[in-house]
C-alpha positions in Angstrom: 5.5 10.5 -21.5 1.9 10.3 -20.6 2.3 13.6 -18.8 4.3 16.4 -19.9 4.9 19.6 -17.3 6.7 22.2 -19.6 7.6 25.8 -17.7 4.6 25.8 -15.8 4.6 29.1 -12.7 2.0 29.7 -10.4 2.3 32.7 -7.6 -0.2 33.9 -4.9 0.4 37.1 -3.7 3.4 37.5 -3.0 4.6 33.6 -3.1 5.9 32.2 -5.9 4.7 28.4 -5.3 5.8 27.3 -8.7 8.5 28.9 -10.2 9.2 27.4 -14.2 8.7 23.8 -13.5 9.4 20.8 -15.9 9.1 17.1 -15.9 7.3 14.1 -17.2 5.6 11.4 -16.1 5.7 7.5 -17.4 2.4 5.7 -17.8 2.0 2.9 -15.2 5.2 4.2 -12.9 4.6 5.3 -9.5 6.5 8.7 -9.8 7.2 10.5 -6.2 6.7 14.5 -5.1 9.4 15.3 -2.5 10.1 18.3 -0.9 9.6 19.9 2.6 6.6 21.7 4.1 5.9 24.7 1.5 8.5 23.2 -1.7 4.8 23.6 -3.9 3.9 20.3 -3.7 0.1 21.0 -3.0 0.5 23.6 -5.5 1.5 21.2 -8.5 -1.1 18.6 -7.3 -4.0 21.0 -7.3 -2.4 22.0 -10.8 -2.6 18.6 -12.1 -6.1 17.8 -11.2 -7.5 20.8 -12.4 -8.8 22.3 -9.0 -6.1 25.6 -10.0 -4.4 26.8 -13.2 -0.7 27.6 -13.9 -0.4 31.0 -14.8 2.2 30.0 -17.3 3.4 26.9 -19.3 1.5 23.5 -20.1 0.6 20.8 -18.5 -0.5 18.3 -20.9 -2.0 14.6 -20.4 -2.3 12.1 -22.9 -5.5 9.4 -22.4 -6.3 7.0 -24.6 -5.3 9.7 -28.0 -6.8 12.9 -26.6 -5.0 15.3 -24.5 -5.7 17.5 -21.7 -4.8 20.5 -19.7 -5.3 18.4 -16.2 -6.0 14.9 -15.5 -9.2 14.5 -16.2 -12.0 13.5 -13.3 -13.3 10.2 -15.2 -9.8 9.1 -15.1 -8.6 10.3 -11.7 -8.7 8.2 -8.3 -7.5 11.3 -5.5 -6.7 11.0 -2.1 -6.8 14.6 -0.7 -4.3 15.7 2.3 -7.3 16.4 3.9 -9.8 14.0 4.3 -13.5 13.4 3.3 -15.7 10.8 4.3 -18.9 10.5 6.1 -18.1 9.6 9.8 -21.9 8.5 10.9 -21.7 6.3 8.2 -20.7 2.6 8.0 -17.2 1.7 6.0 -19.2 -0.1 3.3 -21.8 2.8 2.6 -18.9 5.4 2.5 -16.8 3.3 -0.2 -20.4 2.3 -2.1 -21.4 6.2 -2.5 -17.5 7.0 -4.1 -18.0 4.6 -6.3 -21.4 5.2 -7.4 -19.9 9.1 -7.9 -17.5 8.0 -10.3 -20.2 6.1 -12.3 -19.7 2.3 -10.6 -22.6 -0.3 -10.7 -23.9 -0.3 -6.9 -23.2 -4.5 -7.1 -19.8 -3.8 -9.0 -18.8 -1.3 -6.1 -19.7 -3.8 -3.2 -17.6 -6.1 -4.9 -14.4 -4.7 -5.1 -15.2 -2.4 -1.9 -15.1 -5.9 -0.3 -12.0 -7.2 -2.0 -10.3 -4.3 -0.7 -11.2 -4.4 2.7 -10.2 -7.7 3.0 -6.4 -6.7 1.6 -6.2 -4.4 4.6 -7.9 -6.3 6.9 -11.1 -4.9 7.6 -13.5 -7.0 6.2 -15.0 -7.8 9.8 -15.9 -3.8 10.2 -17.4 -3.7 7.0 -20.7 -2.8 8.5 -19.1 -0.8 11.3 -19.2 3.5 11.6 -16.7 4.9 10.3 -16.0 7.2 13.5 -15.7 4.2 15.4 -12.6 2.9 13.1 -9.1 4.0 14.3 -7.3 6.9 12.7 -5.0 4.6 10.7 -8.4 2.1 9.4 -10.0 5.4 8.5 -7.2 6.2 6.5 -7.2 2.8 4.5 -10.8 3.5 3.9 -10.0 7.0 2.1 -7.1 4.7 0.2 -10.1 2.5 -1.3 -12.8 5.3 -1.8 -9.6 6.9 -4.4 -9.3 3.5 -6.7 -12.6 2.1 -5.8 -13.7 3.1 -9.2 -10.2 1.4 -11.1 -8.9 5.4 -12.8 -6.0 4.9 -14.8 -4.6 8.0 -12.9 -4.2 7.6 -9.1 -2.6 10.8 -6.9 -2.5 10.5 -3.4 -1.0 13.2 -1.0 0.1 11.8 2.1 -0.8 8.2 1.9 1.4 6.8 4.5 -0.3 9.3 6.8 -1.5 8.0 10.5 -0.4 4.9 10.3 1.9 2.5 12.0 4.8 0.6 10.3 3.1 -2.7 9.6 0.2 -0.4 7.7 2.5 1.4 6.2 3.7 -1.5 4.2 0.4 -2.6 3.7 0.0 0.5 2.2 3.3 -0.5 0.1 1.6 -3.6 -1.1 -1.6 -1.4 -2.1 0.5 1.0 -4.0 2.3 -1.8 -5.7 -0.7 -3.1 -6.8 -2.1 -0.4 -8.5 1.3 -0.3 -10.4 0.5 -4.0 -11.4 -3.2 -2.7 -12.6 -1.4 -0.7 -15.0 -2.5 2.7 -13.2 0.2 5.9 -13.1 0.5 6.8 -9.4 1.4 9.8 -8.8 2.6 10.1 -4.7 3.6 13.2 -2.6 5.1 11.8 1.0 7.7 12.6 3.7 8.4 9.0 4.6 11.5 8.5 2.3 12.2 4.8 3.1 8.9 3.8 2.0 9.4 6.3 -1.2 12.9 4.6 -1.6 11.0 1.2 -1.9 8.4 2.2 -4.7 9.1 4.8 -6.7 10.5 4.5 -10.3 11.5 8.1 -10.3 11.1 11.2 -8.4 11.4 14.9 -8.5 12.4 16.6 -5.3 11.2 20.0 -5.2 12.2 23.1 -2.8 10.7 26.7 -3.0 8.6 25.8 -6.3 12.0 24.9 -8.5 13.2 21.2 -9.1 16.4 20.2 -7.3 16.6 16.6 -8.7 14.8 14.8 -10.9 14.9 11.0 -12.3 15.1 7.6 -11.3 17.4 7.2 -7.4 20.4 6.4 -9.3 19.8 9.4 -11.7 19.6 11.3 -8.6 22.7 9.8 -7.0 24.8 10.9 -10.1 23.1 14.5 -9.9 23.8 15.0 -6.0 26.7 17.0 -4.7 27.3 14.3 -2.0 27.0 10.8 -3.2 28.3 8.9 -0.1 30.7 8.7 2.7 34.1 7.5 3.7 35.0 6.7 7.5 38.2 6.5 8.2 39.9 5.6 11.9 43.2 6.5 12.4 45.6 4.8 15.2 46.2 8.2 16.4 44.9 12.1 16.8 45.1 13.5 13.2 46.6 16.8 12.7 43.5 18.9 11.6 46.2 21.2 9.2 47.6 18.1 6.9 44.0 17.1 6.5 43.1 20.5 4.7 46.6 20.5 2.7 46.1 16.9 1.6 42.2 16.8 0.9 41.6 20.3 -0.5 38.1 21.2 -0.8 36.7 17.7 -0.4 34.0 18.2 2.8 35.3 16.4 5.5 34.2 16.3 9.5 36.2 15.4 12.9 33.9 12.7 14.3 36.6 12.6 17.2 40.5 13.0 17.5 41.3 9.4 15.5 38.1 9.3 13.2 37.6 11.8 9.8 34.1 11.3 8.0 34.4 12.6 4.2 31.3 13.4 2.2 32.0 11.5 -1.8 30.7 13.5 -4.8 30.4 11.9 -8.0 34.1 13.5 -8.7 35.9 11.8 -6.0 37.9 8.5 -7.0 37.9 6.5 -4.1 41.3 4.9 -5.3 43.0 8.8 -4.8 41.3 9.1 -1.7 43.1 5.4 -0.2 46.6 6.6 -1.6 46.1 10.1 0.3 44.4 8.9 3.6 47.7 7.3 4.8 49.7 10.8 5.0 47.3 11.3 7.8 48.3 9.0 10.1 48.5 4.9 10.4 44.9 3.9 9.5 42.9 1.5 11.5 39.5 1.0 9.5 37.9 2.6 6.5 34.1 2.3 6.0 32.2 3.4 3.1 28.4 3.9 2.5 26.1 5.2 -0.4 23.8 8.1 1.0 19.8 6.8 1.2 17.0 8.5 0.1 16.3 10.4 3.2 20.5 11.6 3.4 20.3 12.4 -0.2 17.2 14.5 0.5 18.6 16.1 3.8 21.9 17.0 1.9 20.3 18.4 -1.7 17.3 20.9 0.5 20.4 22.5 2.4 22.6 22.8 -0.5 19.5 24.8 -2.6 19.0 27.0 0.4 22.7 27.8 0.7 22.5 28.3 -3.5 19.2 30.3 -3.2 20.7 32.6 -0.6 23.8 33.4 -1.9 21.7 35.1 -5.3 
């Protein structure tokens, strides 16, 4: 791993944001931070950058034979959830003065400033304010202004923020890129069907503690609910032979002739097709893997159910 997270806590007041957190990062992966508003995201970014310390376990990074407590700033390109650039200044001098920060030649940084604004399409407002770009071209700016200066390290929180579908997989492309580069992204977003697209692995958090963590088919095998059956019945199913034939599998009415059942990782779907017919003549059976966004949905509710019953 070229990042190693072992035990790490971190509490204000009376918040526990990070509560004995482990994982591990591959160099040149694009590695994903899930969770919902308040999981500690934020927290275990600032962490990682070095703005904040843990106040227990290591974080350790591993550049070029030396290691560090944080990711170093030479070798970090950061996109901040809140954004900094100069508005009365044009696109061009905005990208130029990052660069420059982070120890670019000026002619070096007008270079690549224009390669990149040519991938997103902005090459014509090169010269243009940046208060007169859209929210969205703003935000594609900030994207440039955090790899302008080629880090081997890239974390961006909320990339995919303020802009439209056909940006977002521009943004996609971008990220892709930077994978190709050989940089380690590390990415903290809601969208899950962009996530779904790019990431190698992920680690979902909720309330500061991991809930899953791996590649999406690691994650499949570690979820309660996998998938779902459908099954349509020719007639109205008797709601008492469905609990004395299925037990403590999850099941839901959709309607009178139609029975949805949620598929853990223990559930042969062979048993399943030689029980369902004691229900009733069957008219169709449909059966689906759970996406990123169900699987995510399903995990958050099942640690809040676990977290409340302690």
């Amino acid at each position: 791993m070229e990042l190693e997270v072992q035990q790490i806590c971190k509490q204000y007041a009376q918040v526990q944001a990070i509560n004995r957190l482990s994982f591990g990062v591959k160099k040149g992966e694009i590695f994903a931070l899930l969770g919902p508003n308040g999981a500690g995201k934020s927290s275990l970014i600032r962490m990682l950058s070095g703005f904040t310390q843990a106040d227990s376990g290591q974080i350790k990074v591993s550049i070029s034979n030396r290691y560090y407590p944080y990711i170093p700033s030479h070798a970090l390109g950061y996109l901040p959830e809140d954004r900094g650039l100069y508005p009365e200044k044009s696109v061009l001098k905005n990208i130029v003065y990052f660069a420059q920060l982070n120890g670019v030649d000026k002619m070096a940084a007008i270079k690549e400033a224009k390669y990149w604004l040519e991938r997103f399409d902005l090459l014509d407002r090169i010269d243009a304010q940046l208060k007169s770009l859209s929210k969205g071209n703003q935000q594609k700016v900030q994207l440039i202004t955090a790899v302008i200066h080629q880090p081997s390290w890239v974390i961006l929180d909320e990339p995919f923020s303020g802009l439209d579908p056909i940006n977002q997989e521009k943004v996609v492309q971008f990220l892709a890129e930077l994978k190709a580069k050989g940089m380690t992204v590390i990415l903290s977003a809601h969208q899950m069907a962009m996530v779904e697209k790019l990431a190698d692995r992920m680690l979902l958090l909720n309330k500061g503690q991991c809930v899953f963590y791996g590649t999406l088919h690691a994650i499949r095998q570690q979820a309660k609910v996998s998938g779902v059956l459908t099954a349509k019945f020719s007639e109205n199913i008797d709601e008492k032979r469905i609990t004395s034939l299925l037990e403590d599998s999850a099941y839901q009415l959709i309607d009178s002739h139609t029975l949805r059942i949620n598929l853990s990782n223990q559930h042969v779907l062979n048993d399943l097709l030689l029980i369902l017919p004691g229900l009733g003549e069957l008219v169709s059976l449909h059966s689906e893997k759970l996406d990123l966004h169900q699987l995510y949905l399903s995990a958050i509710a099942n640690h809040g159910e676990a977290n409340s019953d302690k």
